[in-house]
N, C-alpha and C positions, 0 to 999 in steps of 0.2 A: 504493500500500500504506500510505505513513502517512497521508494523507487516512484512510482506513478503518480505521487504528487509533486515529484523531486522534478521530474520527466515533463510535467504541464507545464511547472513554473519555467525552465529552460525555453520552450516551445513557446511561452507566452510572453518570457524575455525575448525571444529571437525575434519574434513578428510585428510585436507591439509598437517598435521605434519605425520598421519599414512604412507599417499601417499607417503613423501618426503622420508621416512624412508624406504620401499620396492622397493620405485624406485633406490635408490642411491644402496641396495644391490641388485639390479639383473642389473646394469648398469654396476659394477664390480664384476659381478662372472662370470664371461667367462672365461675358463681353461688357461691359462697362461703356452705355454712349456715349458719356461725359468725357470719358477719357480724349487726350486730343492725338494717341497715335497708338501703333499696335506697338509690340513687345519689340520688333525688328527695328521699328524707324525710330522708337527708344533711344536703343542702342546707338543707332548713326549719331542720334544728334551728340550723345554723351563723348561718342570716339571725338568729332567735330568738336567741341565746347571744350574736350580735355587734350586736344591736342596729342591725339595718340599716331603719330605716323606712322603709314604700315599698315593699322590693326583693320582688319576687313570683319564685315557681317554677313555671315550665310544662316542659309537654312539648312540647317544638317537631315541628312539622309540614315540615319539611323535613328531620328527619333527623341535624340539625347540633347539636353541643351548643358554647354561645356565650352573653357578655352582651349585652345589650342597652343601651344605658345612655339612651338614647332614651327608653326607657320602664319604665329601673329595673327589667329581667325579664331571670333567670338560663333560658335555655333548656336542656336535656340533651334528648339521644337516645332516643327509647322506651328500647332497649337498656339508655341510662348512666341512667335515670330510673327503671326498675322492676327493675333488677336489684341483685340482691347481689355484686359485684364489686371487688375493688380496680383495676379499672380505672375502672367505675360512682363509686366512694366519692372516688378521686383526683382525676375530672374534674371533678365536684362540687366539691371542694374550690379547683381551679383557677378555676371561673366564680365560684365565690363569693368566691374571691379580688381578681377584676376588680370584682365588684360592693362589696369593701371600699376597693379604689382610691377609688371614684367616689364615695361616701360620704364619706371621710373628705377626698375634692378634693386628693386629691394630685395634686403634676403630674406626673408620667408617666401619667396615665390621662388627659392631653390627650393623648397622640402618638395616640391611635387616630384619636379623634375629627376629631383635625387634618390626620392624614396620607391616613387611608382616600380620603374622597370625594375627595380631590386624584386620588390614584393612580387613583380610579374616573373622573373626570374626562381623565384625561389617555388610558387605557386606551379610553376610548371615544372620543375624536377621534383615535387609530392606526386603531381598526377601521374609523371613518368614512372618513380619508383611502383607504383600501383600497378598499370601497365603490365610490369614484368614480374613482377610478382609471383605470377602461377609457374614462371620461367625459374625463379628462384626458388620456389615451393618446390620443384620439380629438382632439383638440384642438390639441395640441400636434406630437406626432409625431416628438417628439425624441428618440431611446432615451435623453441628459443627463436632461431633464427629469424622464423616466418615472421614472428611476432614484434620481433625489436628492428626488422625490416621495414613492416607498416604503420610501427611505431615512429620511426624516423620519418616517410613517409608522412605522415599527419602534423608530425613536428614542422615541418618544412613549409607545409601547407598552413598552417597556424602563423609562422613566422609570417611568410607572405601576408595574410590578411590580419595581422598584427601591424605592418607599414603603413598600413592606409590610416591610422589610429594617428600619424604622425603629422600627416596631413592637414589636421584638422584645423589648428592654429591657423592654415595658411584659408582655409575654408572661412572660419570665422572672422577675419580680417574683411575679407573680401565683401562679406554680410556685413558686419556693424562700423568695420572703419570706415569703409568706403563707401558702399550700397547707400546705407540707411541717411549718411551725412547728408549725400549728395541728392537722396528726395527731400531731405527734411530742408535743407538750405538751400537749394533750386526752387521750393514750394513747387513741386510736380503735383502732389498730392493736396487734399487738403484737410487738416489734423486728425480729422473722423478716422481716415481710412489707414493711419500710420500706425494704429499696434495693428491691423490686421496683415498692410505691409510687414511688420516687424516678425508675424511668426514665419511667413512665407520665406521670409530671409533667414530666418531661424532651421527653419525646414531644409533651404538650400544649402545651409549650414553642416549639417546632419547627414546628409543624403550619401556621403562615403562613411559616415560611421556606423549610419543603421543597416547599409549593407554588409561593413565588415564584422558588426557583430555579429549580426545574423549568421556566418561564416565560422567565426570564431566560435560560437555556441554548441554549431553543428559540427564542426572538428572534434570540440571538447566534450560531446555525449561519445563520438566515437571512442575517444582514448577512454572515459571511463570505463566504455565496454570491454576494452581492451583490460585494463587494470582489473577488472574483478573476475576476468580468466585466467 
């Protein structure tokens, strides 16, 4: 019985943050007339006003709204690019706030850079090790081996989505340094709708931590399955 309540609380740690974070942006992305431009023409004007040379705005093709910094392009979401939203206006303001990081070379807009491919790195020699696995199983034949094989394996895989944790600083800068200053002191908005702005940048804030937890949780049910074998 505590196993199974041990079991829900993990699964309801795990989802709970994802949840909070898609509910808050589809609670406020409903088109807003008042608004005077979509999430995309945002963006331009903010690259324009902040004198970002370089920084271009697409509408990305996967869906994702994210910088780029590879190649100095602010991507948004169909959705956060052609709509009137304050959830559209905030995200906006979020990726162009990464793209002010990288701009002006501050360092916290290395942790991305620095931490990401590591984490991508290391996330893919777990799944590898798994992979071969039956290869080694086959080999060896030792349930130790097998065991401190896919123990490492998970270890590895945990490391990876433990980097994205690291991240985060440069996330929440990008939300309250930057984002929030620059609706609150441009007056884009007007006061009503700034905590509602505020959680969305919150949210955007979040959006690599509540996926790597989510990760991390589920790595670490595996290893305890492991440990009580």
């Amino acid at each position: 019985m505590l196993y199974i309540i041990i079991t829900l609380l993990v699964l309801a740690a795990s989802f709970f943050p994802q949840f909070w974070v898609r509910y808050t942006m589809r609670k406020y992305g409903s088109n807003l007339d008042d608004l005077p431009g979509t999430g995309g023409e945002f963006a331009k004007h903010l690259v324009h006003r902040y004198q970002l040379s370089g920084t271009n705005i697409e509408k990305s093709l996967d869906g994702q709204d994210y910088y780029d910094p590879a190649s100095n392009t602010v991507r948004l979401s169909p959705s956060n690019y052609d709509n009137k939203s304050l959830t559209a206006v905030a995200v906006a303001a979020h990726e162009v706030g990464h793209a002010i990081q990288f701009n002006r070379k501050e360092t916290i807009s290395r942790l991305r850079g620095k931490y990401i491919p590591l984490s991508v790195q290391f996330k893919k020699m777990g799944a590898v090790m798994l992979l071969v696995m039956p290869i080694v199983a086959l080999i060896f034949k030792a349930p130790i081996v097998i065991g401190v094989f896919i123990g490492v394996s998970l270890l590895f895989q945990l490391i990876g989505v433990l980097m994205y944790l690291i991240v985060l600083p440069e996330e929440w800068d990008a939300s309250f340094n930057k984002a929030l200053p620059i609706l609150i002191e441009g007056e884009y908005l007007p006061d009503h709708q700034l905590n509602a702005v505020s959680k969305v940048l919150k949210a955007a804030a979040l959006t690599y931590f509540s996926g790597a937890l989510a990760e991390a949780l589920n790595i670490g049910r595996w290893v305890v399955v492991l440990l009580k074998r």
